[in-house]
C-alpha positions as CSV (number, residue, x, y, z in Angstrom):
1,X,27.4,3.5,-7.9
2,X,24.5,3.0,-5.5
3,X,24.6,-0.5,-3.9
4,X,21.3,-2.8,-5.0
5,X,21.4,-3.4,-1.6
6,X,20.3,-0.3,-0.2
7,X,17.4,0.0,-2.6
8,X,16.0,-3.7,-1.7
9,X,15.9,-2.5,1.6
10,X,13.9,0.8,0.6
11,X,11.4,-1.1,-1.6
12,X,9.5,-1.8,1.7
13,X,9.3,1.5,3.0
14,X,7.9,2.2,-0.4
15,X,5.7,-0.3,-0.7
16,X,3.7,1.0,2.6
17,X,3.4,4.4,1.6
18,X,1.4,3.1,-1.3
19,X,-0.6,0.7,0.8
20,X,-1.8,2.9,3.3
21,X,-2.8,5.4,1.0
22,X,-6.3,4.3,-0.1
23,X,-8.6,2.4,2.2
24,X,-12.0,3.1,3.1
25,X,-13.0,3.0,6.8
26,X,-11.6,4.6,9.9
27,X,-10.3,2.1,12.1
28,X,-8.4,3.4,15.4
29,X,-6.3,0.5,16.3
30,X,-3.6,-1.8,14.5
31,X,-3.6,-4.3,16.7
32,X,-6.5,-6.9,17.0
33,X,-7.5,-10.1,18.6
34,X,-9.3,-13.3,15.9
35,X,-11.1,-15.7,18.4
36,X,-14.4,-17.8,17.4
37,X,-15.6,-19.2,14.3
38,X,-14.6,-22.8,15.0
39,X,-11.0,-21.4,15.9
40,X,-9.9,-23.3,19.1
41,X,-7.4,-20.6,20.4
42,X,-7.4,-17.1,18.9
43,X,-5.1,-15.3,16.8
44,X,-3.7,-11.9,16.4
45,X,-3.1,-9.5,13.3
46,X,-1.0,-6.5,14.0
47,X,-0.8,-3.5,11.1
48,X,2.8,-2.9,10.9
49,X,5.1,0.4,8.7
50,X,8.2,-0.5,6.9
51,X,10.3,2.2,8.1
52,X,13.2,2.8,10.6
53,X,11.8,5.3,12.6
54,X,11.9,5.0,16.4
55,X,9.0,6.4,17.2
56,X,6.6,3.9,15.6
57,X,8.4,1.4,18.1
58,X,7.0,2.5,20.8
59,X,5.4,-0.7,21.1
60,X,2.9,-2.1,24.4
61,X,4.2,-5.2,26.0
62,X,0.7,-6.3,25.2
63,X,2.5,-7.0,21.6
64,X,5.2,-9.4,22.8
65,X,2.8,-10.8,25.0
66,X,0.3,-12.1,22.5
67,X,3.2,-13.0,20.2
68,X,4.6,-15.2,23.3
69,X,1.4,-16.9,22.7
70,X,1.0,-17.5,19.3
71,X,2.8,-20.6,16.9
72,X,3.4,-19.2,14.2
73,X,4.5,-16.0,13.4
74,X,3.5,-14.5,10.2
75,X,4.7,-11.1,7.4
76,X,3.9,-10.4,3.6
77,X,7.0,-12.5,3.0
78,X,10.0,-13.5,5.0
79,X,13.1,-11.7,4.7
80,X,16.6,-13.0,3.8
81,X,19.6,-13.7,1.2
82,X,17.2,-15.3,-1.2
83,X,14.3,-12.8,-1.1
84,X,16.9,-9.7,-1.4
85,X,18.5,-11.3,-4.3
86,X,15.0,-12.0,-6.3
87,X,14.3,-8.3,-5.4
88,X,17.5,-7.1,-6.7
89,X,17.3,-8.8,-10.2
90,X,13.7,-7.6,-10.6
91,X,14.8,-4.1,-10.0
92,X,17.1,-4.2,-13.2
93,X,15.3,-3.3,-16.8
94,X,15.9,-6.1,-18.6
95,X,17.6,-7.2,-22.1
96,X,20.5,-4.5,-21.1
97,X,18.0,-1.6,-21.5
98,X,18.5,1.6,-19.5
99,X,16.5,4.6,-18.4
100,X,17.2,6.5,-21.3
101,X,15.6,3.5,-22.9
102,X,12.3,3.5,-21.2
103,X,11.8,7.1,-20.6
104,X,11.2,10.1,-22.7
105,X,14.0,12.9,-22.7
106,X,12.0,15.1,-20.9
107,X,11.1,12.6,-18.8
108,X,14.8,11.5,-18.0
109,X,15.7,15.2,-17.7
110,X,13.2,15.3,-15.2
111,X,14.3,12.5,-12.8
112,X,17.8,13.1,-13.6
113,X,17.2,16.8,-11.7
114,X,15.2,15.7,-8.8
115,X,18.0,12.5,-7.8
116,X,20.5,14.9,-7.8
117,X,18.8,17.7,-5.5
118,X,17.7,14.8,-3.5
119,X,20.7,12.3,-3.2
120,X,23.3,14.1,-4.5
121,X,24.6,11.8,-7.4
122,X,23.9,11.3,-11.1
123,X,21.1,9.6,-12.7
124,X,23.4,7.5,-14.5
125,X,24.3,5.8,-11.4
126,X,20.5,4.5,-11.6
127,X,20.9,3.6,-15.2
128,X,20.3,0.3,-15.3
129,X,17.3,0.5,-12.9
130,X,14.0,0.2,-13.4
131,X,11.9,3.9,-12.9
132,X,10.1,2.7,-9.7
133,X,13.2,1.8,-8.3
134,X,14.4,4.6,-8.5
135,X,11.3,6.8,-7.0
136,X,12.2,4.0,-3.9
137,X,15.2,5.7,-3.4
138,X,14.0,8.9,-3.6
139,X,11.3,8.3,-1.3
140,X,13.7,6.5,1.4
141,X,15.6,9.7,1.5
142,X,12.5,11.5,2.7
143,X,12.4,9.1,5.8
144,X,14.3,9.7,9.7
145,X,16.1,6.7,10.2
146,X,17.4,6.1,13.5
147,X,16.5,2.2,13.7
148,X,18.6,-0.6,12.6
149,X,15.7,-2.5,11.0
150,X,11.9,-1.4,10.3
151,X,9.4,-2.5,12.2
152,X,8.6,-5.7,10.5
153,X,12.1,-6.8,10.6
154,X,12.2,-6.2,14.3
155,X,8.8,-8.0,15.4
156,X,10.5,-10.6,12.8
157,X,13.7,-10.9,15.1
158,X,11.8,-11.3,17.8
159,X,9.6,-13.9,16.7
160,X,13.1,-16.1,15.7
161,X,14.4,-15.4,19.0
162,X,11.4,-16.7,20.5
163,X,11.8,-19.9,18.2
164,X,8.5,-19.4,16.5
165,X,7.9,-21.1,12.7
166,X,7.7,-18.0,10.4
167,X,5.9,-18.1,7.3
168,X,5.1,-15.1,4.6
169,X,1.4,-14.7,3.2
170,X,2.8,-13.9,-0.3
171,X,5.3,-15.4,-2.2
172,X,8.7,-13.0,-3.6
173,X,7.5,-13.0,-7.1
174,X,3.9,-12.5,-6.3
175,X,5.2,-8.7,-4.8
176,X,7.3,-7.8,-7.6
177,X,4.8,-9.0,-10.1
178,X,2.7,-5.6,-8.2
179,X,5.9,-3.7,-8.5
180,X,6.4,-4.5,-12.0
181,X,2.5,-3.4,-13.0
182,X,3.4,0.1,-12.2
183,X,3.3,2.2,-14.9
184,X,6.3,5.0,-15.9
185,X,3.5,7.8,-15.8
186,X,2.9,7.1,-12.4
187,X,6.4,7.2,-11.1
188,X,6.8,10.2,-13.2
189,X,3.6,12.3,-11.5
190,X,5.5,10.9,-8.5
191,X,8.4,12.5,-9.4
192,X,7.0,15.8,-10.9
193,X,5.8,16.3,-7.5
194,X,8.2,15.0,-5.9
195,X,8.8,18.3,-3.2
196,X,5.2,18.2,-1.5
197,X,5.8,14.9,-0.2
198,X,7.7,15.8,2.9
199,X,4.8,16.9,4.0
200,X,2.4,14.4,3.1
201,X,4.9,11.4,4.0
202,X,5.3,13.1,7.5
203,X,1.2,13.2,7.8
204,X,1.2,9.2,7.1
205,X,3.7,8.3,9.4
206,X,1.2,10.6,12.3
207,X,-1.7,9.2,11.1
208,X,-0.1,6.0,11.6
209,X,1.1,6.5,15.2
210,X,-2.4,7.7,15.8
211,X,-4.2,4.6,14.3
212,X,-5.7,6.6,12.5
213,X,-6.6,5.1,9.2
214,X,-9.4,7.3,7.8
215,X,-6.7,10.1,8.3
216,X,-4.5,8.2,5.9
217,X,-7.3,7.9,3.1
218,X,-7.4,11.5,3.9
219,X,-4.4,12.6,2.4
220,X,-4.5,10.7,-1.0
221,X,-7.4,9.5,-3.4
222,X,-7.3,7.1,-6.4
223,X,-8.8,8.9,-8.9
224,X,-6.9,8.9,-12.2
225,X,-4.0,6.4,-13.0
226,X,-4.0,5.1,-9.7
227,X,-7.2,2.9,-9.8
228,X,-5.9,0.0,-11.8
229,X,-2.6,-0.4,-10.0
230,X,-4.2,0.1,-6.6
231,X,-6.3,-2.9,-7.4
232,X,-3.6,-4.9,-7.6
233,X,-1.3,-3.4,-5.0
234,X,-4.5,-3.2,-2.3
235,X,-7.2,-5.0,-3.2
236,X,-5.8,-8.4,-5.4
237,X,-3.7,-8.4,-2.2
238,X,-6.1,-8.3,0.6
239,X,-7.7,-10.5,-0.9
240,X,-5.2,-13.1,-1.0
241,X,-3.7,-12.9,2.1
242,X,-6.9,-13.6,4.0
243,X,-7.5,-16.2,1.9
244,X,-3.9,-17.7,2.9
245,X,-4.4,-16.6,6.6
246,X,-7.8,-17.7,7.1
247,X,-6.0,-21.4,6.5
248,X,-3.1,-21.1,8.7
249,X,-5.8,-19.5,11.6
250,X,-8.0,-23.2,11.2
251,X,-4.8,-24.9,12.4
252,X,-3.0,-22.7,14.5
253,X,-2.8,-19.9,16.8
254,X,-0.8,-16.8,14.3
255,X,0.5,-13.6,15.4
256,X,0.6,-11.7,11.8
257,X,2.5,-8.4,11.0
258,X,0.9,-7.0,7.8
259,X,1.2,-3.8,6.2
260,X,-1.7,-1.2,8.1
261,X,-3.2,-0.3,5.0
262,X,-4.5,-3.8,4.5
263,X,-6.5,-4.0,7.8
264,X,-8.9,-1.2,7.0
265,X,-11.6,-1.2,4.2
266,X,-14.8,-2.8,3.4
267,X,-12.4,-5.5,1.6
268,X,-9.4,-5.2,4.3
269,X,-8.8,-7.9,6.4
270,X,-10.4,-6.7,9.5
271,X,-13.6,-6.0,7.7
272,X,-13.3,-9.3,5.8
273,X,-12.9,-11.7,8.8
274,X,-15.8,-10.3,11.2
275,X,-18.2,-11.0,7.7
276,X,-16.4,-14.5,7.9
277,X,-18.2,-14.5,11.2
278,X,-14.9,-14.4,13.6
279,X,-14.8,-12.3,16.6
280,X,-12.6,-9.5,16.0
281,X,-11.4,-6.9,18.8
282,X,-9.0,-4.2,19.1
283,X,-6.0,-4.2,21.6
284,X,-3.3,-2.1,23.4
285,X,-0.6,-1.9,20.9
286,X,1.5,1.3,21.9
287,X,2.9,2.3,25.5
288,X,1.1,5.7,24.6
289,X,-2.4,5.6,23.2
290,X,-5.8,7.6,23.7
291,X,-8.3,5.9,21.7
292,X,-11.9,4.3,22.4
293,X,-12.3,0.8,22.2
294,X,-13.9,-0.7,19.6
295,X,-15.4,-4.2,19.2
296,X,-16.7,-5.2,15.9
297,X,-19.8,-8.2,15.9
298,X,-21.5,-9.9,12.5
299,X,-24.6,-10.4,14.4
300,X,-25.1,-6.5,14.3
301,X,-22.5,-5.6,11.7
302,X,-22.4,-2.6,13.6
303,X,-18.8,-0.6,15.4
304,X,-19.7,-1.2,19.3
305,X,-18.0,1.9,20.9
306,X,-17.2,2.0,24.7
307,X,-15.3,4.8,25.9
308,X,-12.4,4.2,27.9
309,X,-9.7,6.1,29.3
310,X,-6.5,5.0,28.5
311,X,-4.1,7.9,28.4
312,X,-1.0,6.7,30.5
313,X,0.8,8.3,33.4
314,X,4.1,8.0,34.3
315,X,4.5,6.2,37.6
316,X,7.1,5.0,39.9
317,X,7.1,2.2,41.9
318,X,9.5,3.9,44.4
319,X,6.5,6.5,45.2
320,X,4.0,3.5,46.1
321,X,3.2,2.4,49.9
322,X,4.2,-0.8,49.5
323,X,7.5,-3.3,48.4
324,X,7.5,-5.6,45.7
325,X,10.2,-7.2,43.2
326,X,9.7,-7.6,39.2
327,X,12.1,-9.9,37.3
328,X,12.9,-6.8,34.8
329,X,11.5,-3.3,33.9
330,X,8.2,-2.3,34.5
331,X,6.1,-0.2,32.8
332,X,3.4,2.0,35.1
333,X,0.5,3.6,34.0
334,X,-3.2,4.5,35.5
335,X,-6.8,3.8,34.4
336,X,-10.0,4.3,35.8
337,X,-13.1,1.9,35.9
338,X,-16.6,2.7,35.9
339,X,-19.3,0.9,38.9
340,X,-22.2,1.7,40.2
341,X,-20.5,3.5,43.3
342,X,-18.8,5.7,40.5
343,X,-15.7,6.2,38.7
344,X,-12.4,5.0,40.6
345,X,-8.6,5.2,40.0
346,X,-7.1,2.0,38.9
347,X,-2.7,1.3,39.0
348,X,-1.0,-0.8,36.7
349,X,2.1,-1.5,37.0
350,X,3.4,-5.0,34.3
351,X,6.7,-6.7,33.2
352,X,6.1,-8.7,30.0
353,X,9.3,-10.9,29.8
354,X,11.1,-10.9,25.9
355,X,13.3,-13.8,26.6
356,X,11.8,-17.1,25.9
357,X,13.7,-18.9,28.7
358,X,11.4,-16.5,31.0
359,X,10.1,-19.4,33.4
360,X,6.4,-16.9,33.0
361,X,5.0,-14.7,30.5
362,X,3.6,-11.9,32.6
363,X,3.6,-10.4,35.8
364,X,1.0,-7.8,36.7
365,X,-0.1,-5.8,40.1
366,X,-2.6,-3.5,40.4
367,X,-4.8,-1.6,42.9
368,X,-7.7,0.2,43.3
369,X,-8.7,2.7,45.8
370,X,-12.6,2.2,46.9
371,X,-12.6,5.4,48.7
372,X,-15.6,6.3,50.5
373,X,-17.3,3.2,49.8
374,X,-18.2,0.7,52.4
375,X,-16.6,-2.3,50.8
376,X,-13.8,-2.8,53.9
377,X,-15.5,-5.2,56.3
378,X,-15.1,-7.2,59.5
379,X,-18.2,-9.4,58.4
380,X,-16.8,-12.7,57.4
381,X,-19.7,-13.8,55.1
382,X,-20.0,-10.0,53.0
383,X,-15.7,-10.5,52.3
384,X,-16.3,-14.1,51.4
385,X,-19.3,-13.1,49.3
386,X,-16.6,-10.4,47.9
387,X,-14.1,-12.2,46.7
388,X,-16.0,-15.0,45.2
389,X,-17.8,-11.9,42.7
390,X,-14.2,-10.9,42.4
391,X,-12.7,-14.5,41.3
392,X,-16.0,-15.1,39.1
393,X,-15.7,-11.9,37.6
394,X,-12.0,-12.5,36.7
395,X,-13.0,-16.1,35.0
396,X,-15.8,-14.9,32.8
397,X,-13.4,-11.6,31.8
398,X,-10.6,-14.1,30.9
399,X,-12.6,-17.1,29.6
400,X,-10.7,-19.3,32.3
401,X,-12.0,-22.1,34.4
402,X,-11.0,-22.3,38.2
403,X,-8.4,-24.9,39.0
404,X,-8.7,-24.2,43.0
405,X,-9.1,-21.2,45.2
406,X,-8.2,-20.4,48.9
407,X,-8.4,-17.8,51.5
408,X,-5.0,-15.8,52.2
409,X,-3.9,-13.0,54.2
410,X,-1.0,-10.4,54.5
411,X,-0.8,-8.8,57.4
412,X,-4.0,-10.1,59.0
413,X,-5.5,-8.5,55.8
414,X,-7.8,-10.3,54.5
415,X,-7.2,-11.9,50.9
416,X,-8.1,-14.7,48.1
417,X,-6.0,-17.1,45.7
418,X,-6.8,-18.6,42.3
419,X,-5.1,-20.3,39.7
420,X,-7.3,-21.0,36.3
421,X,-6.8,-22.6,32.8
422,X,-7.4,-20.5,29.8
423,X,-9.8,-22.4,28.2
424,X,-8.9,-20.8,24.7
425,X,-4.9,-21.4,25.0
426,X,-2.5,-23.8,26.8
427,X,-1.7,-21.1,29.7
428,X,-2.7,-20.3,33.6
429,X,-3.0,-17.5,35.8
430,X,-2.2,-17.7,39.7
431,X,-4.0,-14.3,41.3
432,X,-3.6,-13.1,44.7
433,X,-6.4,-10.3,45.7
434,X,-5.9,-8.6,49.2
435,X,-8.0,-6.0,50.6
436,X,-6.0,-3.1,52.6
437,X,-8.2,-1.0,54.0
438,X,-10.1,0.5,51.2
439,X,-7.9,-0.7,48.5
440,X,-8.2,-3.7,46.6
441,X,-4.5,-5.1,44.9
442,X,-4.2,-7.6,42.8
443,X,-0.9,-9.8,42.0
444,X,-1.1,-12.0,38.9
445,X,1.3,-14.0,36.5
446,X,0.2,-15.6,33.5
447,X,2.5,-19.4,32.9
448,X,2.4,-22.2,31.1
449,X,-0.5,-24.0,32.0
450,X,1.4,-26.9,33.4
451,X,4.2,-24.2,35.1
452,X,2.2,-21.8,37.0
453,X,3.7,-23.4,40.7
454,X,7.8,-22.3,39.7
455,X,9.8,-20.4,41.5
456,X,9.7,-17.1,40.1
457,X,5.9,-16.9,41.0
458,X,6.7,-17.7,44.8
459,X,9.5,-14.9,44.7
460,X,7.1,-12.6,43.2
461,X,4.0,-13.2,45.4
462,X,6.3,-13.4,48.2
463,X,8.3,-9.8,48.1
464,X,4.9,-7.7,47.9
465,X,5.0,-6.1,51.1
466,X,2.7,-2.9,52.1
467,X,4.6,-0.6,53.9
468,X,3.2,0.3,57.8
C-alpha cells in the first residue's frame, strides 16, 4: 500500500500546478514590497511553488533580508501533525466507498493503466482514495525532487528559526472544501492525457523561474469544465486571502509566501492591493535574474517600466585591490548606473546573515569607478559639497533620516560617515563612503536601530583595506 503520507505531501505540489495555470496579466517578479496606505512599516508578499526542486531555490538574500524584518510570517496554511491528518481523512471516499464505486469501468480501466505505467503498482492500492488524490500522486511522479522540503516549507523553517509568529491565510478545511469541488470528469481528462504533461509541467516550472506569469497563462486556458472549479480554486481564493492579509498588514509588518498564481490577474493580489491604493514594487528575489523593474501606482493605474541591468557576474573578492572581512559568504555580482556623465560599472559584493543571533542584518560594499570624469578633487569645498549630495541622496533612496554625519579618511583619502533611522521600520544604517582616486566605495550594515554601534560593525569597517 501507498502511505497517506506521501500523498498529503503531494497535494501541494498539485495544488500549484492548478493555481498558476490561469491568471491574466504578465507580471515579471514574485517578490514584492506593500508600503503606504496608512501602513506604518511595509510588508512583503513573495509567490512561492510547492515543489522540491533545487533550482527554484535559488533564492537572493534580499528574501531573508526582508523576512528578517518582518513580524509575522505568513503561507495558505501552516503545516504540521494536525493539518496532515485533516488532509489525510479528506482524501478517503467516504461511507467505505471505493474507486470502483465512484467511477465508471471504463473510467477505472483507464486510471488503473496509467498508475501502473507511471508508479508501478496497482490501482487497488489507491482504492479507497478519492480520484483527485490519486491524479496527486501521479502528478508528483512527474516532478525532480532533490530537496527535502518545497519551497514553502523551507521559507517556513526559516521563519521558525528566526522566531517569527506564523499564521496561514486559509483555514485546513477551507482548502479541501476546493479539493473536494473537483469533479471526476476533470481528473479523468487529467488522466486521459495524462503523457503530454511532462512537457507542460516542465514549461510551468521555467516559466516560474523566469517570473514569468503571462507564460504560465500561456500554456493552459479555462475553457470548458475548468471555469467553475477555477473560480473557486483561484478566484473565491484570491479573494479571501487579501481580504485576511489586508488585516494582518493594518497591524503588522508580514512577509507572506503564497502560491504565484495568486499574485497575478486583474483580481490577484498584486492587482487588488495597488487599487486598495498601497504602494506596490517589485524586488530581487533570485541570485540570477534579468528582468526590468516594474513599479505599479493607482494614481496612473499604469505599469512604470525602467530598464535596468541586472544580469549577475560571478566575482571574487580575492581578484579585488583591496582587503576586507565578511562575517560569512558573500555573494558578488555587478551593475551599472545611469548619470549624466554616462553609464558606469557598479560592484556589489553582500552577506545577508540567516541566523537570528547575527548581532546585524546586512553587510554591503560596493564601488564605482568614475573613470574619466573629474569628480577626484583637492578642493575642499567641491568634496564637501560631494558627499553631502551623496549622504542626501542615500536618505531620500532609503526613506531614512540622518542621526549624525562626520568626515573620515583612509589613507589620507578623503571620506564621509552616516548612521540613519529608517523612518518606515525600527532599523539603522552606519555608511562609510571613501573616494580613492576615481572610485567611489561604499561600506554599509543595516542593525537594529538601537544596535548599529556593536562590535561586528567596527570589525567590519575596520578590516577594509585598499591594497597600495
Amino acid at each position: 500500500m501507498i502511505s497517506l503520507k506521501r500523498i498529503t505531501q503531494s497535494v501541494l505540489i498539485f495544488f500549484v500546478l492548478l493555481i498558476t495555470e490561469i491568471t491574466s496579466q504578465p507580471v515579471n517578479s514574485l517578490f514584492w514590497e506593500i508600503s503606504g496606505n496608512g501602513l506604518s512599516r511595509p510588508s512583503y508578499l513573495f509567490g512561492t511553488i510547492h515543489i522540491k526542486d533545487s533550482r527554484v531555490f535559488e533564492l537572493d538574500e534580499n528574501v531573508f533580508d526582508k523576512m528578517n524584518l518582518a513580524d509575522v510570517f505568513v503561507m495558505e496554511i501552516i503545516p504540521g501533525p494536525e493539518m496532515l491528518t485533516a488532509v489525510s481523512q479528506a482524501m478517503v471516499l467516504e461511507d467505505g466507498k471505493t474507486l470502483e464505486d465512484v467511477l465508471t469501468t471504463k473510467e477505472y480501466d483507464l486510471l488503473g493503466t496509467v498508475v501502473k505505467k507511471n508508479l508501478g503498482v496497482d490501482l487497488i492500492n489507491f482504492n479507497r482514495f478519492k480520484p483527485y488524490a490519486v491524479l496527486v500522486l501521479l502528478l508528483d511522479s512527474k516532478l525532480h525532487k532533490d530537496m527535502p522540503h518545497t519551497l514553502d516549507e523551507y521559507l517556513y523553517n526559516h521563519a521558525v528559526e528566526l522566531e517569527k509568529e506564523c499564521l496561514g491565510l486559509e483555514t485546513v478545511e477551507e482548502q479541501i472544501d476546493v479539493f473536494n469541488s473537483m469533479p471526476n470528469s476533470l481528473v479523468i481528462e487529467f488522466v486521459n492525457n495524462f503523457d503530454s504533461y511532462d512537457k507542460e509541467i516542465q514549461q510551468l516550472i521555467h516559466a516560474y523561474l523566469d517570473a514569468d506569469l503571462q507564460k504560465v497563462l500561456e500554456l493552459m486556458n479555462e475553457d470548458g469544465d475548468w471555469k467553475e472549479f477555477t473560480e473557486k480554486l483561484i478566484h473565491e481564493r484570491n479573494l479571501r486571502m487579501v481580504n485576511r492579509l489586508r488585516k494582518m498588514i493594518s497591524e503588522k509588518s508580514v512577509f507572506a509566501a503564497i502560491g504565484a498564481g495568486h499574485l497575478a490577474g486583474k483580481d490577484g493580489l498584486v492587482e487588488t492591493l495597488i487599487r486598495d491604493g498601497y504602494r506596490v514594487v517589485p524586488l530581487r528575489h533570485t541570485s540570477l535574474q534579468k528582468s526590468d523593474e516594474k513599479i505599479y501606482v493607482k494614481e496612473t493605474d499604469e505599469l512604470i517600466t525602467r530598464q535596468v541591468q541586472e544580469e549577475k557576474k560571478t566575482l571574487n573578492l580575492s581578484d579585488e585591490p583591496f582587503d576586507i572581512t565578511f562575517p560569512g559568504r558573500v555573494t558578488g555580482w555587478m551593475d551599472s548606473i545611469n548619470t549624466d556623465a554616462g553609464a558606469f560599472p557598479e560592484v556589489f559584493y553582500s552577506y545577508y546573515p540567516k541566523n537570528v543571533s547575527d548581532e546585524n542584518i546586512s553587510y554591503i560594499l560596493s564601488y564605482i569607478d568614475f573613470s574619466g570624469t573629474e569628480i577626484n578633487s583637492n578642493n575642499k569645498k567641491i568634496l564637501e559639497g560631494f558627499f553631502k549630495d551623496l549622504v542626501n541622496e542615500k536618505l531620500n533612496e532609503l526613506d531614512a533620516e540622518l542621526i549624525y554625519q562626520l568626515n573620515t579618511s583612509i589613507f589620507a583619502y578623503p571620506g564621509v560617515e552616516f548612521v540613519a533611522d529608517f523612518k518606515s521600520e525600527p532599523t539603522a544604517v552606519i555608511s562609510r563612503y571613501f573616494l580613492i582616486e576615481d572610485r567611489l566605495y561604499e561600506l554599509s550594515v543595516k542593525s537594529a536601530a538601537n544596535n548599529f554601534t556593536n562590535d561586528a560593525v567596527k570589525r567590519f569597517f575596520d578590516s577594509f583595506k585598499p591594497l597600495k
